[in-house]
N, CA, C and O atoms as a MOPAC input file, in Angstrom:
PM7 MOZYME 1SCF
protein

 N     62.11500 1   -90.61700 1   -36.26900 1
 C     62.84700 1   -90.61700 1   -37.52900 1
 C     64.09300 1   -89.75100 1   -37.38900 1
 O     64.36500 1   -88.76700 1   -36.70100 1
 N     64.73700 1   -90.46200 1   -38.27100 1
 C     65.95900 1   -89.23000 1   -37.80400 1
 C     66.27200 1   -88.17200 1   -38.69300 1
 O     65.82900 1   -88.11200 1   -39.84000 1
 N     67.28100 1   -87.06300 1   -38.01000 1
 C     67.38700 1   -85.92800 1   -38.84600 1
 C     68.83100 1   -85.65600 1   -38.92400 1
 O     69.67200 1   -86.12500 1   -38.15800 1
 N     69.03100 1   -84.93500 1   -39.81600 1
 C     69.89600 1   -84.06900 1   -40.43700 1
 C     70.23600 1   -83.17500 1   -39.29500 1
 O     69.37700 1   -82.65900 1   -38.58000 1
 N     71.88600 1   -82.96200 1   -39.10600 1
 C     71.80800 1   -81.50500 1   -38.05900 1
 C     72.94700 1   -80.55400 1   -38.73500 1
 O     74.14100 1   -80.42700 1   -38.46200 1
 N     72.18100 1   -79.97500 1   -39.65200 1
 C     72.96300 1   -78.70400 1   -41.04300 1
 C     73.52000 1   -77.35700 1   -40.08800 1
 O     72.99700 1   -76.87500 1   -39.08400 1
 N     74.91900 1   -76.90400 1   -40.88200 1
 C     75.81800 1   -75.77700 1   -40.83600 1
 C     76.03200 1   -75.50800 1   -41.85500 1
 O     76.38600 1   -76.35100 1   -42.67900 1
 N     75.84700 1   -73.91000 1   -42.20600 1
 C     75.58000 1   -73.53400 1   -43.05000 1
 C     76.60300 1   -72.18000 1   -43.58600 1
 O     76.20200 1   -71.15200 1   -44.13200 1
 N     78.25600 1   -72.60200 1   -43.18700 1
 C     78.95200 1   -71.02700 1   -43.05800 1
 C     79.51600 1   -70.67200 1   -44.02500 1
 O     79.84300 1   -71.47100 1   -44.90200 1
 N     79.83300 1   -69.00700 1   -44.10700 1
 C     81.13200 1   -68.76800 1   -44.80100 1
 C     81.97300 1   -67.51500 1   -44.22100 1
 O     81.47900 1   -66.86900 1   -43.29700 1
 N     83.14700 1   -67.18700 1   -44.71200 1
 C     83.89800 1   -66.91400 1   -43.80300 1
 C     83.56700 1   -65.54400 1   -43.20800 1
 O     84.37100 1   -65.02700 1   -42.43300 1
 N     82.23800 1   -64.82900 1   -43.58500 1
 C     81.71800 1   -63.74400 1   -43.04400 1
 C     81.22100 1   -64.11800 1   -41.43100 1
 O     81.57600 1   -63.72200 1   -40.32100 1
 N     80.21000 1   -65.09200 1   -41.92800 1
 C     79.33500 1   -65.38700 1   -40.98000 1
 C     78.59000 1   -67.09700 1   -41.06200 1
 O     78.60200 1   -67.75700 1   -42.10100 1
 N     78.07600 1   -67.50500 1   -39.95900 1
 C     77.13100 1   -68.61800 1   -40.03200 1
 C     75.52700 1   -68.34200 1   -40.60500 1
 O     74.56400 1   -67.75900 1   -40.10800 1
 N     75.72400 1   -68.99400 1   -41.78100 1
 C     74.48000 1   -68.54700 1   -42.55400 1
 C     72.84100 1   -69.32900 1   -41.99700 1
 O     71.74500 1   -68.78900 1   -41.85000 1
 N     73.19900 1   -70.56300 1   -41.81900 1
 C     72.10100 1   -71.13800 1   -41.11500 1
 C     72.34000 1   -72.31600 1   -40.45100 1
 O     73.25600 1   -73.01500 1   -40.88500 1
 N     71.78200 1   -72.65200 1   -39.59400 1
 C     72.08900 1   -74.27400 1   -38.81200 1
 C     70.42500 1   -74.58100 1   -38.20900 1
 O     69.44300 1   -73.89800 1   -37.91900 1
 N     70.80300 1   -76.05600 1   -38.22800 1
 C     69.09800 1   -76.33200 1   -37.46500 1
 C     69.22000 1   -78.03600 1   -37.79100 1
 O     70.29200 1   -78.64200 1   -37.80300 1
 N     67.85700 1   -78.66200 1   -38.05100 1
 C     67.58000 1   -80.13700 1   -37.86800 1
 C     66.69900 1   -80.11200 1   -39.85400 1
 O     65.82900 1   -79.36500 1   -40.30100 1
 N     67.36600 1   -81.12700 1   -40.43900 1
 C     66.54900 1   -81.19700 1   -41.66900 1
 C     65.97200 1   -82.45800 1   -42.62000 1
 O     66.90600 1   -82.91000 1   -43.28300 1
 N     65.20000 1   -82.88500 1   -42.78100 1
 C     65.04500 1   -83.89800 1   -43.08300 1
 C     65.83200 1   -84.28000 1   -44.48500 1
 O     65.93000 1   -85.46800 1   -44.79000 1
 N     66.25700 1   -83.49800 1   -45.12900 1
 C     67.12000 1   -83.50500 1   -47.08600 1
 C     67.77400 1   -82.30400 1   -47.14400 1
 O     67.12000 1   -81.31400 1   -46.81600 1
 N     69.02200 1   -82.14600 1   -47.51700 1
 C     70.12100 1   -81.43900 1   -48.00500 1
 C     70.04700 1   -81.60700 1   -49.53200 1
 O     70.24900 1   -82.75400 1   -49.92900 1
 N     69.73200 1   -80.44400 1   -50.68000 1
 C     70.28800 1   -81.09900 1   -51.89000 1
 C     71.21400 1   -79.59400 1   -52.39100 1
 O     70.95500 1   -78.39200 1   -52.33600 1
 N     72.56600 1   -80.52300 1   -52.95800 1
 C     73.53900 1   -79.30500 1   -53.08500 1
 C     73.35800 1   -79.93200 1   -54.82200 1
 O     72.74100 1   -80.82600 1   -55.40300 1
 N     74.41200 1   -78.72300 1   -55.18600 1
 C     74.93000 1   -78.57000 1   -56.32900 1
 C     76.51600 1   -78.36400 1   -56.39000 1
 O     77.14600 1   -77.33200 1   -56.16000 1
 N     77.18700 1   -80.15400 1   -56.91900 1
 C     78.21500 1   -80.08900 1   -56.76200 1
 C     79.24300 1   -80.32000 1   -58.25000 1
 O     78.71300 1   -80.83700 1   -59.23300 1
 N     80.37800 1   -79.99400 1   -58.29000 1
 C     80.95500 1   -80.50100 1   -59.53700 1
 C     80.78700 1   -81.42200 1   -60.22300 1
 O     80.97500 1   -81.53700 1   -61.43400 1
 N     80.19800 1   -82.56800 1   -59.03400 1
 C     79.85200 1   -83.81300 1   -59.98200 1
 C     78.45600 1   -83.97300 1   -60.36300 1
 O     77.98400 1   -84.99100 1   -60.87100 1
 N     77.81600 1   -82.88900 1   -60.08100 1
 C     76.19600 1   -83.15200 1   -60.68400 1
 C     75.31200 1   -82.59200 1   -58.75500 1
 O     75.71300 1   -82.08100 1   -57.70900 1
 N     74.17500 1   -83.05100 1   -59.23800 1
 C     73.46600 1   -82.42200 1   -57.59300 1
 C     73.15500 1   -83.60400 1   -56.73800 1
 O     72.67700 1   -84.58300 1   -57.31000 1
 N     73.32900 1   -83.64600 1   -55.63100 1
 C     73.16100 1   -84.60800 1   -55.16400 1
 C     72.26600 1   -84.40600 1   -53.72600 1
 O     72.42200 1   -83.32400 1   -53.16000 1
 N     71.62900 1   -85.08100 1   -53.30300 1
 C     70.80400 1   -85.31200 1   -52.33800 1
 C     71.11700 1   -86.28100 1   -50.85600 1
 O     71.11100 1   -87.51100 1   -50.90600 1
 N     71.34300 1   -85.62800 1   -49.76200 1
 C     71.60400 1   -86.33300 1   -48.92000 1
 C     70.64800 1   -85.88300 1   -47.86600 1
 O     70.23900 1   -84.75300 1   -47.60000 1
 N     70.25400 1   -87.67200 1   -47.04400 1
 C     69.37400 1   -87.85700 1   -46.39400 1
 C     69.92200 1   -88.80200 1   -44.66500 1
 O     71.00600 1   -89.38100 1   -44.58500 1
 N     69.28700 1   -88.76500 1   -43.92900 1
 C     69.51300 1   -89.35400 1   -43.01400 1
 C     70.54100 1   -90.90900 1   -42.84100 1
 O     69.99900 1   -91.99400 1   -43.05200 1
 N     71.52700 1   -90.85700 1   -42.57800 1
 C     71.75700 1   -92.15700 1   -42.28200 1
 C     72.86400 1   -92.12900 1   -43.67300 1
 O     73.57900 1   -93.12100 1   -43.81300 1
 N     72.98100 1   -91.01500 1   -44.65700 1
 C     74.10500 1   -91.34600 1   -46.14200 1
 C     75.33100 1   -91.50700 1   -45.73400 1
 O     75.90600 1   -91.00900 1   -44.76600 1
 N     75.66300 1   -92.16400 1   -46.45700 1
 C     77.27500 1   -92.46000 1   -46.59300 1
 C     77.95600 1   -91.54600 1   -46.59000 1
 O     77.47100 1   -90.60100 1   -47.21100 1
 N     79.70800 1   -91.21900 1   -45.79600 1
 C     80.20300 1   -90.09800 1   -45.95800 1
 C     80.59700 1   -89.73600 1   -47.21200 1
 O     80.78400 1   -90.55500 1   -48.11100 1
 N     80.76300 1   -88.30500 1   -47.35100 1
 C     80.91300 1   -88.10100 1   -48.33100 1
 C     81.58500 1   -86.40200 1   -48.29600 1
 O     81.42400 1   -85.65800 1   -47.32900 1
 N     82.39600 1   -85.98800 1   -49.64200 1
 C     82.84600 1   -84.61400 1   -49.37800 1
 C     83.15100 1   -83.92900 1   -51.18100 1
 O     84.00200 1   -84.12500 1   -52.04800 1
 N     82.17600 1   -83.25700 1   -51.07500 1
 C     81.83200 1   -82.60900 1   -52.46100 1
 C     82.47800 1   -81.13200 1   -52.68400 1
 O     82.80100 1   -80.29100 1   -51.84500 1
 N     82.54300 1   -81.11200 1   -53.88500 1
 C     82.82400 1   -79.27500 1   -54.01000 1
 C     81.74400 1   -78.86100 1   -54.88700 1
 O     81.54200 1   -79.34100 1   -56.00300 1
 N     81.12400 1   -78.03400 1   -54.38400 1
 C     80.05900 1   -77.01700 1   -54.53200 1
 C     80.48400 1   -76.13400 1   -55.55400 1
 O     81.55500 1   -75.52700 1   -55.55700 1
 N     79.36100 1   -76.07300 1   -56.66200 1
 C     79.55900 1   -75.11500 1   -57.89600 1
 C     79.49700 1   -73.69500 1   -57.55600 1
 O     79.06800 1   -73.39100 1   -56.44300 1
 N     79.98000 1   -72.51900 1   -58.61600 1
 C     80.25300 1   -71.47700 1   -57.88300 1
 C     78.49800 1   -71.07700 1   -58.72400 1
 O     78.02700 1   -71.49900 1   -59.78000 1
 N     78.04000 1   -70.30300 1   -57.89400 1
 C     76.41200 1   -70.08300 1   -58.38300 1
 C     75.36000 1   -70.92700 1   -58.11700 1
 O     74.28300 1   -70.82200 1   -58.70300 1
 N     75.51500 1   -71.48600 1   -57.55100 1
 C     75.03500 1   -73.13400 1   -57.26300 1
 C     73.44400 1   -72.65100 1   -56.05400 1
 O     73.64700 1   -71.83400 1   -55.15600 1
 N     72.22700 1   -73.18200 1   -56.20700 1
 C     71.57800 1   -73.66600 1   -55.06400 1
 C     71.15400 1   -74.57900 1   -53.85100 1
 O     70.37900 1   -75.51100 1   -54.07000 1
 N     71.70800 1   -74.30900 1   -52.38000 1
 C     71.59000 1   -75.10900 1   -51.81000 1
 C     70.09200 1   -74.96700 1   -51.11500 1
 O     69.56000 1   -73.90200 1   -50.80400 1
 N     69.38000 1   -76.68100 1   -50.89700 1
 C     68.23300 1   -76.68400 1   -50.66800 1
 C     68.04700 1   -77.28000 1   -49.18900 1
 O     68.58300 1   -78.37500 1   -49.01800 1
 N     67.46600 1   -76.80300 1   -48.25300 1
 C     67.10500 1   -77.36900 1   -47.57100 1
 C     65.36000 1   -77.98500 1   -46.78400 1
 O     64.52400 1   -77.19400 1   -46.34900 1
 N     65.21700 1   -79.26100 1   -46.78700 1
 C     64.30200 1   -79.11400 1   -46.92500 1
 C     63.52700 1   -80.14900 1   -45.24400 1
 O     63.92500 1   -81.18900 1   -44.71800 1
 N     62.32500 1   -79.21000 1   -44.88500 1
 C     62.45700 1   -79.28000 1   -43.68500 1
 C     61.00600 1   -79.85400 1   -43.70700 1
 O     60.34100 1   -79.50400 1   -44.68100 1
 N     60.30200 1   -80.80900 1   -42.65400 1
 C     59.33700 1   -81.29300 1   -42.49600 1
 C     58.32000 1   -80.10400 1   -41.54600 1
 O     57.10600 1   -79.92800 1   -41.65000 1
 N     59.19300 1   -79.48000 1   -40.72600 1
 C     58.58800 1   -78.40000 1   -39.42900 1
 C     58.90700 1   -77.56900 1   -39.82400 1
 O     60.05700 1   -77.87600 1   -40.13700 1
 N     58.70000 1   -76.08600 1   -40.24800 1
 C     59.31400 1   -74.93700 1   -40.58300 1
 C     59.25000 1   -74.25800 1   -42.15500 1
 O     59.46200 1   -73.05700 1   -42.31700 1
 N     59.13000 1   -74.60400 1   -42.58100 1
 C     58.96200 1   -74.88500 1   -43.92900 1
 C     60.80300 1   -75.09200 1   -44.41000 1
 O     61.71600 1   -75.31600 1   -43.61600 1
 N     60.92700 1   -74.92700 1   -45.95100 1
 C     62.06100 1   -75.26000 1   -46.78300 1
 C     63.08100 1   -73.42300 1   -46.36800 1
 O     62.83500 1   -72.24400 1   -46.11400 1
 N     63.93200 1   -74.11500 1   -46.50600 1
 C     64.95500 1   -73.30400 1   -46.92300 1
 C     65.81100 1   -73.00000 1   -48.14800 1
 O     66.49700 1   -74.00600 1   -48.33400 1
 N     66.02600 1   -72.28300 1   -48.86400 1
 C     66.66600 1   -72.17300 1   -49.85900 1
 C     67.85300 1   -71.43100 1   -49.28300 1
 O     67.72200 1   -70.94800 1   -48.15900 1
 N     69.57000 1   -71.21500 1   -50.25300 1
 C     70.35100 1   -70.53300 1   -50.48000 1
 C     71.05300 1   -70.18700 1   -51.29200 1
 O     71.61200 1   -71.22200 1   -51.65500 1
 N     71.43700 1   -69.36400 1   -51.87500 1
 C     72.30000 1   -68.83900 1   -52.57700 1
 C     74.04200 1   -69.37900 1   -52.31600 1
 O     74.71600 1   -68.73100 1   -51.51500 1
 N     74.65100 1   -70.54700 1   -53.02400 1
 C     75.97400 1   -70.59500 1   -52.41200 1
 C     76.65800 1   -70.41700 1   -53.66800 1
 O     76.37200 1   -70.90400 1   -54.76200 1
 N     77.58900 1   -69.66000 1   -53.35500 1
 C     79.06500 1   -69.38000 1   -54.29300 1
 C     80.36000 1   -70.33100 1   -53.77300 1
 O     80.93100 1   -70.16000 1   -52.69500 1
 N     80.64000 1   -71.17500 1   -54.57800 1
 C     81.98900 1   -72.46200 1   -54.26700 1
 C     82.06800 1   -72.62400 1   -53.00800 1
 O     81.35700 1   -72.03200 1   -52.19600 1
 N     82.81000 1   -73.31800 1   -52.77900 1
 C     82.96800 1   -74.19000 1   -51.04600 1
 C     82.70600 1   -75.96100 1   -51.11000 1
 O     82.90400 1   -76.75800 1   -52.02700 1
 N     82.25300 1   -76.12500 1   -49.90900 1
 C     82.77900 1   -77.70500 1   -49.71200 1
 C     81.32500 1   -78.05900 1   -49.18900 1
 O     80.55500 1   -77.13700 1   -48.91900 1
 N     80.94400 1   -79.35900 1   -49.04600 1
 C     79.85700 1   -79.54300 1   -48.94700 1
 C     80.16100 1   -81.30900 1   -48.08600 1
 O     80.22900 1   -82.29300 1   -48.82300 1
 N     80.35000 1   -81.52000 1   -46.15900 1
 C     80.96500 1   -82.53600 1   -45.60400 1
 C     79.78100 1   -83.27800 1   -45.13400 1
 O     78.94500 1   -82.74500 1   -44.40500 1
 N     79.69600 1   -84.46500 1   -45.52800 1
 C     78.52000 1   -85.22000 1   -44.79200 1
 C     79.56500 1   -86.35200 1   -43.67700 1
 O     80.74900 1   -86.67200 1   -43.78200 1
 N     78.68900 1   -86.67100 1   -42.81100 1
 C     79.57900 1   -87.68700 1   -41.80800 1
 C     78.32200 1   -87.79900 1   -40.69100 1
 O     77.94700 1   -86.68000 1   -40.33900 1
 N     77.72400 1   -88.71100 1   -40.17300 1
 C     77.23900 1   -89.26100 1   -38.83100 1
 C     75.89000 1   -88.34500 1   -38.86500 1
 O     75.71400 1   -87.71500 1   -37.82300 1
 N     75.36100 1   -88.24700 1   -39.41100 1
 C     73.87800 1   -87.23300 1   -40.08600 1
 C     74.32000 1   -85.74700 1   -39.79900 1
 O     73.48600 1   -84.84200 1   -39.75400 1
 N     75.42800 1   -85.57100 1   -39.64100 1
 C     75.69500 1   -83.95000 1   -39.34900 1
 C     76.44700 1   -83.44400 1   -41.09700 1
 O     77.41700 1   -83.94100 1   -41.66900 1
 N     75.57300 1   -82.34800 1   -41.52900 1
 C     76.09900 1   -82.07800 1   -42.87900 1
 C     76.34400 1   -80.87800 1   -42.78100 1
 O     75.39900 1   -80.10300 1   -42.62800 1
 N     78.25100 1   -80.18200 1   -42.86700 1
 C     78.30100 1   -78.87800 1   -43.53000 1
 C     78.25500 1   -78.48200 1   -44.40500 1
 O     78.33600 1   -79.11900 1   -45.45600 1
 N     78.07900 1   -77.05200 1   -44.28700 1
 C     78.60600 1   -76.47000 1   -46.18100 1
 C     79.56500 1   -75.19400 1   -45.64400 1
 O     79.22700 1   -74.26100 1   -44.91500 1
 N     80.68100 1   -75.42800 1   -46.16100 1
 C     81.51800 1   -74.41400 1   -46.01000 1
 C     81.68100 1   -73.92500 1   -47.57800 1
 O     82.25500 1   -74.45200 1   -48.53100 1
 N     80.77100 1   -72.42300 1   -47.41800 1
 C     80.73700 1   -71.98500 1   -48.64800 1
 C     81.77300 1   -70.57300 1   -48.85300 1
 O     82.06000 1   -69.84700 1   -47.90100 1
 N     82.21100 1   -70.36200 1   -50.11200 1
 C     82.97200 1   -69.03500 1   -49.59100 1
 C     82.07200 1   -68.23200 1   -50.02300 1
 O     82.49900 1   -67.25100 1   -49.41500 1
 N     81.08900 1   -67.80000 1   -50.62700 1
 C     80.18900 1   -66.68900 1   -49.99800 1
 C     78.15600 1   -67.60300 1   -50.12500 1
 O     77.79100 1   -68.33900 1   -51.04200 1
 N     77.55100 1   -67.30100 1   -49.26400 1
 C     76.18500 1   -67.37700 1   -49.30800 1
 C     75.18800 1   -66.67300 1   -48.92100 1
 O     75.41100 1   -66.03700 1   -47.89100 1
 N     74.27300 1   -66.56600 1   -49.32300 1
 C     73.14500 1   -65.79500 1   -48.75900 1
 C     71.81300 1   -66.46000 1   -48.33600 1
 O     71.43000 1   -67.05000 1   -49.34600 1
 N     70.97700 1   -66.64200 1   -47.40700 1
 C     69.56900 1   -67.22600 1   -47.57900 1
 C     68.70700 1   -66.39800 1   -48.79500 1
 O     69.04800 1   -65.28800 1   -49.20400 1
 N     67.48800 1   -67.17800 1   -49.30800 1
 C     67.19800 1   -66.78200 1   -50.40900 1
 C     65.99800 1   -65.51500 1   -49.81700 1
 O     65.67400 1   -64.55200 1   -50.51200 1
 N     65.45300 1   -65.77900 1   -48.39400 1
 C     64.64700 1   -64.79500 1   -47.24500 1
 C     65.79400 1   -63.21700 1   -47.51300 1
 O     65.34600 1   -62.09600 1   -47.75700 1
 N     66.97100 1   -63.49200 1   -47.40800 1
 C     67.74900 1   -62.22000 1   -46.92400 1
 C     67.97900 1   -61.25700 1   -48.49200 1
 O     68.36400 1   -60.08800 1   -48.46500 1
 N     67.61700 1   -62.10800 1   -49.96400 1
 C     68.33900 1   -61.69600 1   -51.35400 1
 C     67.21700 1   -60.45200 1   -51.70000 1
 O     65.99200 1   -60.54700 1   -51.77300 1
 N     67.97500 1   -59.40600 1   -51.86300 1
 C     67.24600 1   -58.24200 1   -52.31700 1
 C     67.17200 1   -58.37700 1   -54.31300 1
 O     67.99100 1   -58.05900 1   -55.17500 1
 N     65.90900 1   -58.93800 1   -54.38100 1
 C     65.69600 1   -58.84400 1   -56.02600 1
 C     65.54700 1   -58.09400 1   -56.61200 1
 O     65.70900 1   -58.46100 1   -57.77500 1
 N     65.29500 1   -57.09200 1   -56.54100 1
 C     65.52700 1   -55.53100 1   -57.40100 1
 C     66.92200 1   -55.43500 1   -57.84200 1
 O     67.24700 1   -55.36500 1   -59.02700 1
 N     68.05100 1   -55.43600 1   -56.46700 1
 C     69.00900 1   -55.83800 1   -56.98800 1
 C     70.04400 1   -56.71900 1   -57.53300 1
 O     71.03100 1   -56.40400 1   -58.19700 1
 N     69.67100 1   -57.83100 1   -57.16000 1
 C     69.66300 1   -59.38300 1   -57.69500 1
 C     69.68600 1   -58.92700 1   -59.22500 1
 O     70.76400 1   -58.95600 1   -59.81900 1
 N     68.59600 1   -58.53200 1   -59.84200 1
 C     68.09800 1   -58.55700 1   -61.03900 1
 C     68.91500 1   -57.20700 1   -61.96100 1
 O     69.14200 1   -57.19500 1   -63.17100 1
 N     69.24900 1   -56.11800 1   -60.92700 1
 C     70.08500 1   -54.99100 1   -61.72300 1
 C     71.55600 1   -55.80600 1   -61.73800 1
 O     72.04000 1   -55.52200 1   -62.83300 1
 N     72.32700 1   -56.53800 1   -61.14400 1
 C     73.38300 1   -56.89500 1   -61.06400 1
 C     73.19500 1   -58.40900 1   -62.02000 1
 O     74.20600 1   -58.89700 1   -62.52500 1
 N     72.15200 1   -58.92300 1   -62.16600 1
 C     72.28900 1   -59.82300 1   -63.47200 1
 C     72.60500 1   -58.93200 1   -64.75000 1
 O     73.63000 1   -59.10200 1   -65.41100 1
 N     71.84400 1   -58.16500 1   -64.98800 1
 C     71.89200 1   -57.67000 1   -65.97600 1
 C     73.18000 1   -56.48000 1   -66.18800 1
 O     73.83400 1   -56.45900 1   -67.23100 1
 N     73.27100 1   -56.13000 1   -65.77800 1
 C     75.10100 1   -55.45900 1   -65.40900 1
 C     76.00700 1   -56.66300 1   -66.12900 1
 O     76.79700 1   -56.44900 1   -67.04800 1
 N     75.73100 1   -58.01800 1   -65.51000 1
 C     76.83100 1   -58.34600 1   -65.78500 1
 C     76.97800 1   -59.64100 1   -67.33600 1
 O     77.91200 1   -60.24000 1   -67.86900 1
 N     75.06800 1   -59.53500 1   -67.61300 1
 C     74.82200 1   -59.91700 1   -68.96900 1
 C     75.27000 1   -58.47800 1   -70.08500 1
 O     75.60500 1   -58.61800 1   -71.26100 1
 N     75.19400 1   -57.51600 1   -69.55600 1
 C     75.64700 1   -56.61600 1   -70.25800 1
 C     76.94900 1   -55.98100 1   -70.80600 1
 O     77.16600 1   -55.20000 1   -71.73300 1
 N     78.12500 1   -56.90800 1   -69.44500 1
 C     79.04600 1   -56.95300 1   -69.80600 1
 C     80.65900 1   -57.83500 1   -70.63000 1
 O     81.82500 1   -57.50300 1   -70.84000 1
 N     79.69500 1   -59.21300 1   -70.89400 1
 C     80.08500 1   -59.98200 1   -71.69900 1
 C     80.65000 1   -59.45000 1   -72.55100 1
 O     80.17000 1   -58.34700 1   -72.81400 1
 N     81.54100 1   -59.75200 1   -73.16800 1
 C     81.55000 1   -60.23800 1   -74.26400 1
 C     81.59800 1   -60.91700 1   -75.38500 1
 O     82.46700 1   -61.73400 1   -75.69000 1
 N     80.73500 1   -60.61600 1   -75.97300 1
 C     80.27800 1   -61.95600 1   -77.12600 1
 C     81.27600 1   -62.56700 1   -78.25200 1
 O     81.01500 1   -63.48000 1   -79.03500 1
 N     82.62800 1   -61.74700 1   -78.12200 1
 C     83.80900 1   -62.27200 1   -78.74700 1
 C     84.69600 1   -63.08200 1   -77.96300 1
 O     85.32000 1   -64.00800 1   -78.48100 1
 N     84.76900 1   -62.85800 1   -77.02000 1
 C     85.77500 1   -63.24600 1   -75.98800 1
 C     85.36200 1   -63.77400 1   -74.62200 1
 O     85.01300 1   -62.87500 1   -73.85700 1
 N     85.32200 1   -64.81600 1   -74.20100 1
 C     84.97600 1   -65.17900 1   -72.69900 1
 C     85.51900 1   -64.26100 1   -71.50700 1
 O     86.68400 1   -63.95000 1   -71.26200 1
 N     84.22600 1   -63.88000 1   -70.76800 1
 C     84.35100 1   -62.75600 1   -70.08200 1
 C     84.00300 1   -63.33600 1   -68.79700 1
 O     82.83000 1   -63.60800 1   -68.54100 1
 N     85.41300 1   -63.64800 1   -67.56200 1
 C     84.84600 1   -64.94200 1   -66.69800 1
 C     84.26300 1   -64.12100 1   -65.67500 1
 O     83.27000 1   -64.51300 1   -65.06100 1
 N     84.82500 1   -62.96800 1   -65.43500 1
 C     84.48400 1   -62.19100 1   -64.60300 1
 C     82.89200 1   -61.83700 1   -64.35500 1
 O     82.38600 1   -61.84900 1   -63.23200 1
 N     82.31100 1   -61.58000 1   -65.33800 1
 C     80.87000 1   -61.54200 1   -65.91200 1
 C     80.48500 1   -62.46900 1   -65.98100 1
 O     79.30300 1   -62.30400 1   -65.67900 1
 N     80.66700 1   -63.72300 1   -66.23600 1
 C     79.80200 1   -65.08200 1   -66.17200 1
 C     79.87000 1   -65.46600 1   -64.62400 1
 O     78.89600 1   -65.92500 1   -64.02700 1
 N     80.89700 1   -65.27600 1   -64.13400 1
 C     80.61100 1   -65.58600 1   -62.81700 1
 C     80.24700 1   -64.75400 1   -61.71000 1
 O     80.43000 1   -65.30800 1   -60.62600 1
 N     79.78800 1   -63.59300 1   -61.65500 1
 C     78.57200 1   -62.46200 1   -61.76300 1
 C     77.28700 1   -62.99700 1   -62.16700 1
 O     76.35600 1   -63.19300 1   -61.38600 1
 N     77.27300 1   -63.16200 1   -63.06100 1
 C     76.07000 1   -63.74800 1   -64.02300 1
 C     75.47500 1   -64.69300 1   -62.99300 1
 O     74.47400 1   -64.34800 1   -62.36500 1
 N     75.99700 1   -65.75500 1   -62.81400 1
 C     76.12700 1   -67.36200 1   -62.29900 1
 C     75.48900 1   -66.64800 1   -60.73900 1
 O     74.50800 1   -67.14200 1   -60.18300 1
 N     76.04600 1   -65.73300 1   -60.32000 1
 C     75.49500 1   -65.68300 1   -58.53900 1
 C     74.87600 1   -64.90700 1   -58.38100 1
 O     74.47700 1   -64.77900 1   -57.22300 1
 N     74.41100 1   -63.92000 1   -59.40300 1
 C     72.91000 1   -63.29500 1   -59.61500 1
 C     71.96600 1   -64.25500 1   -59.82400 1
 O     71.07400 1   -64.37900 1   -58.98500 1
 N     71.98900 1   -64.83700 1   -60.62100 1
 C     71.04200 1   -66.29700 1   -61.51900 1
 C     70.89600 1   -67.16500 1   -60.14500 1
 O     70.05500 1   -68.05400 1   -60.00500 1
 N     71.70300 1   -66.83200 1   -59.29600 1
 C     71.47800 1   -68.01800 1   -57.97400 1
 C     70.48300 1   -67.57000 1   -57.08800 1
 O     69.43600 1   -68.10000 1   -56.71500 1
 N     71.26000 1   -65.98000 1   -56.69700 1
 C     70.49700 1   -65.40600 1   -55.49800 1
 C     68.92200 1   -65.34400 1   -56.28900 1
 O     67.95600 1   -65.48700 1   -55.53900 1
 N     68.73300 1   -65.20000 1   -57.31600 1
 C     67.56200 1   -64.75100 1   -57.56900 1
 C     66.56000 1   -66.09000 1   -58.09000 1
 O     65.39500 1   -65.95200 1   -58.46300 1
 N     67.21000 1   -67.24400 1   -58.02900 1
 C     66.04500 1   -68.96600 1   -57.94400 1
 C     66.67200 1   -68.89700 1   -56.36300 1
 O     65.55200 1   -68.66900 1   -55.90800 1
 N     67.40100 1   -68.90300 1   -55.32900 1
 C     66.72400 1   -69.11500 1   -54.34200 1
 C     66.33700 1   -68.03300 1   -53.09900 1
 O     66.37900 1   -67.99800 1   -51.86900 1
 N     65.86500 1   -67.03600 1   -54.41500 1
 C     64.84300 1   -66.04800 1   -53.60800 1
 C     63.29800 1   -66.52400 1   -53.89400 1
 O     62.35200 1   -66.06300 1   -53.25400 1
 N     63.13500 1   -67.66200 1   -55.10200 1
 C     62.25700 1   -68.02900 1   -55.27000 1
 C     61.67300 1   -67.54200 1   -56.77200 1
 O     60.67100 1   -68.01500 1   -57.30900 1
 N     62.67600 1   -66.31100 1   -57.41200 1
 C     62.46300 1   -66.27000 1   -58.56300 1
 C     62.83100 1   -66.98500 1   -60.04200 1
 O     63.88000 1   -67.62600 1   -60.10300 1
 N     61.88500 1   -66.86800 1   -61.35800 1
 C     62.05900 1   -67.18900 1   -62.44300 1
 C     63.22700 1   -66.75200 1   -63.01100 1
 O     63.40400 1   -65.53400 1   -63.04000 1
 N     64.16900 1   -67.57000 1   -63.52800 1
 C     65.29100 1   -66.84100 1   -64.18100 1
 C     65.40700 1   -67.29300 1   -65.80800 1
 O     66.27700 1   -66.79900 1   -66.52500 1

């Protein structure tokens, strides 16, 4: 059967690469799922967004991605994200003090983008650390 052969970077570092049977991102146009053999395709990735990977040998992978691009072509799929984390590497203690920092710093008169999008990549790292948000 065939597989998926995923890259996973951003401009720090290469976050993950390997063989996968399903990619599902979260893109501007809704989430989408790509599998062996899909049509090309080239998405932009929401900022807060979870990318899933999901593996038959190894178990699943989760990540944390903040905006970037998301390239499918010839079963090889990148994600060039500008920042990510695996959801294995997300420290939730602080995941969870930095949500709330930045629910705390809204404000409820005025759109506060800075804080929602804080908000948005706390709320990420911490579903694909595997937690309830």
């Amino acid at each position: 059967m065939a597989k998926l052969r995923i890259g996973v970077v951003s401009p720090e570092r290469e976050i993950w690469s390997g063989e996968a049977d399903m990619v599902i991102a979260k893109t501007v146009d809704g989430e989408i799922g790509i599998m062996p053999n899909h049509a090309p395709v080239l998405g932009v990735l929401v900022e807060g967004g979870v990318l899933r990977i999901k593996r038959s040998e190894g178990g699943d992978i989760a990540a944390a991605v903040h905006g970037g691009f998301l390239s499918v072509a010839d079963n090889d799929v990148s994600v060039l994200a500008e920042s990510a984390e695996l959801g294995s590497e997300v420290d939730v203690a602080e995941a969870r003090d930095a949500l709330q920092r930045a629910l705390a710093s809204v404000d409820a008169s005025a759109e506060d983008e800075q804080a929602q999008i804080a908000a948005k990549r706390a709320r990420a790292r911490l579903r694909a650390a595997g937690e309830e948000v």
